[in-house]
N, C-alpha and C positions, 0 to 999 in steps of 0.2 A: 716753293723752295723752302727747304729748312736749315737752312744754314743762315746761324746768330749772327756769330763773331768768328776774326782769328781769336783760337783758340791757344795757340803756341808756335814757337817758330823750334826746330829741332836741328842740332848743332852737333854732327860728331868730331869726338874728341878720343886723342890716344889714351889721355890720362886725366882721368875725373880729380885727382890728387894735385893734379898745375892747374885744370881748364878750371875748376871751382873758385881758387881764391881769384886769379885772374878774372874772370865774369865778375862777382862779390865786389873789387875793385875798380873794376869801368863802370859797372854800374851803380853801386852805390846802395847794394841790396844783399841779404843775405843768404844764401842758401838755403830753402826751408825742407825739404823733403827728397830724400835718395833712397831709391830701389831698384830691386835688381828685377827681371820679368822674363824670368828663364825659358819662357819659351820663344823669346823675341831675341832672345841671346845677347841681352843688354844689359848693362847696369844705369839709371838714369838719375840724374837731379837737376830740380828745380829752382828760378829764382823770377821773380814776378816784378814787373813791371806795369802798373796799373792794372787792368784785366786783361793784360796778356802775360804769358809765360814763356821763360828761355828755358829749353829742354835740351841740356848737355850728356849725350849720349857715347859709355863706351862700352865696343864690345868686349861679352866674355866667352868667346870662344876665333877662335882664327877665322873661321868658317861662316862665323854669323853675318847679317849685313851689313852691319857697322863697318865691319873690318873691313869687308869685301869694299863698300864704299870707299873706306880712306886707303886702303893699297890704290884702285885706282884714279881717285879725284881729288886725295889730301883729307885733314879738316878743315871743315867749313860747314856751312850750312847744309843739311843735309834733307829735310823737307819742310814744309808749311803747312800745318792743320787749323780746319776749321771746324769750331762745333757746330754740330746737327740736334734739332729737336727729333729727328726721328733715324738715325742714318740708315735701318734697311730702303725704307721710301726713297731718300735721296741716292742710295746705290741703285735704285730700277732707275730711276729719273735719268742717273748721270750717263746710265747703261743703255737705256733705248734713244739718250741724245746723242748715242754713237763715243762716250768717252768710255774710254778702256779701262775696263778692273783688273785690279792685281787681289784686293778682296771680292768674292760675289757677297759674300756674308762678314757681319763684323767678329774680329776677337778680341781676346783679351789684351789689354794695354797698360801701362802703367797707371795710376790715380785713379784706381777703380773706373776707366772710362771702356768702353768697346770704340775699337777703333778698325777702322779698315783703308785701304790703298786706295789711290788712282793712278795710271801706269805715266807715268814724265814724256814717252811718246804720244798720248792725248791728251798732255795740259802741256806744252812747247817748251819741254825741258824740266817741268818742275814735278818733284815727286809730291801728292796732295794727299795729305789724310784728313780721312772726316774723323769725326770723335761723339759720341755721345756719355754723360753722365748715365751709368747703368742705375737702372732702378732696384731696389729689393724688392 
């Protein structure tokens, strides 16, 4: 298996403009890094919590997931990722141990990582993204 660590826990939010200083405030940490990852139809920022990260996500478009998420579930937590030392490896692995992809292949993700899906009806409700640091 190549999975490290949780890598981040992923939090959609209506509004990156309240959910920031809010988050910065419970936790006791500052906001380091916001981007947008247009083809994920997100804007995202960060705030770290020893080696893990809180990834507060809004969408920019109606249509993107985010939104689709919080129309039907609210904010709140929205998935849990873990880094992978290799994630194609670990997408055949998850794939032939009968768990469901929503990626076969990884893409692009915010902090320079490749990231890919696992579908929430094969991990009992929870949407799971793996992650890897892309190499140059």
């Amino acid at each position: 298996m190549s999975v490290k660590h949780l890598e981040h826990i992923g939090i959609a939010v209506k509004d990156l403009d309240v959910a920031i200083p809010l988050w910065e405030k419970l936790l006791g940490v500052k906001c380091y890094n916001i981007e947008e990852v247009a083809e994920q139809k997100v804007k995202t920022a960060f705030l770290r919590i020893g080696e893990v990260k809180i990834e507060l996500l809004q969408s920019t478009s109606d249509d993107g997931p985010i939104a689709k998420f919080i129309e039907k579930k609210g904010e709140g937590v929205q998935h849990v990722a873990f880094a992978s030392t290799n994630i194609e490896e670990e997408l055949v692995r998850c794939d032939a141990e009968g768990i469901r992809l929503i990626d076969s292949k990884p893409r692009n993700g915010a902090e320079g990582l490749s990231i890919a899906f696992l579908h929430p009806k094969s991990t009992l409700g929870v949407l799971t993204e793996l992650c890897e640091k892309k190499t140059k």
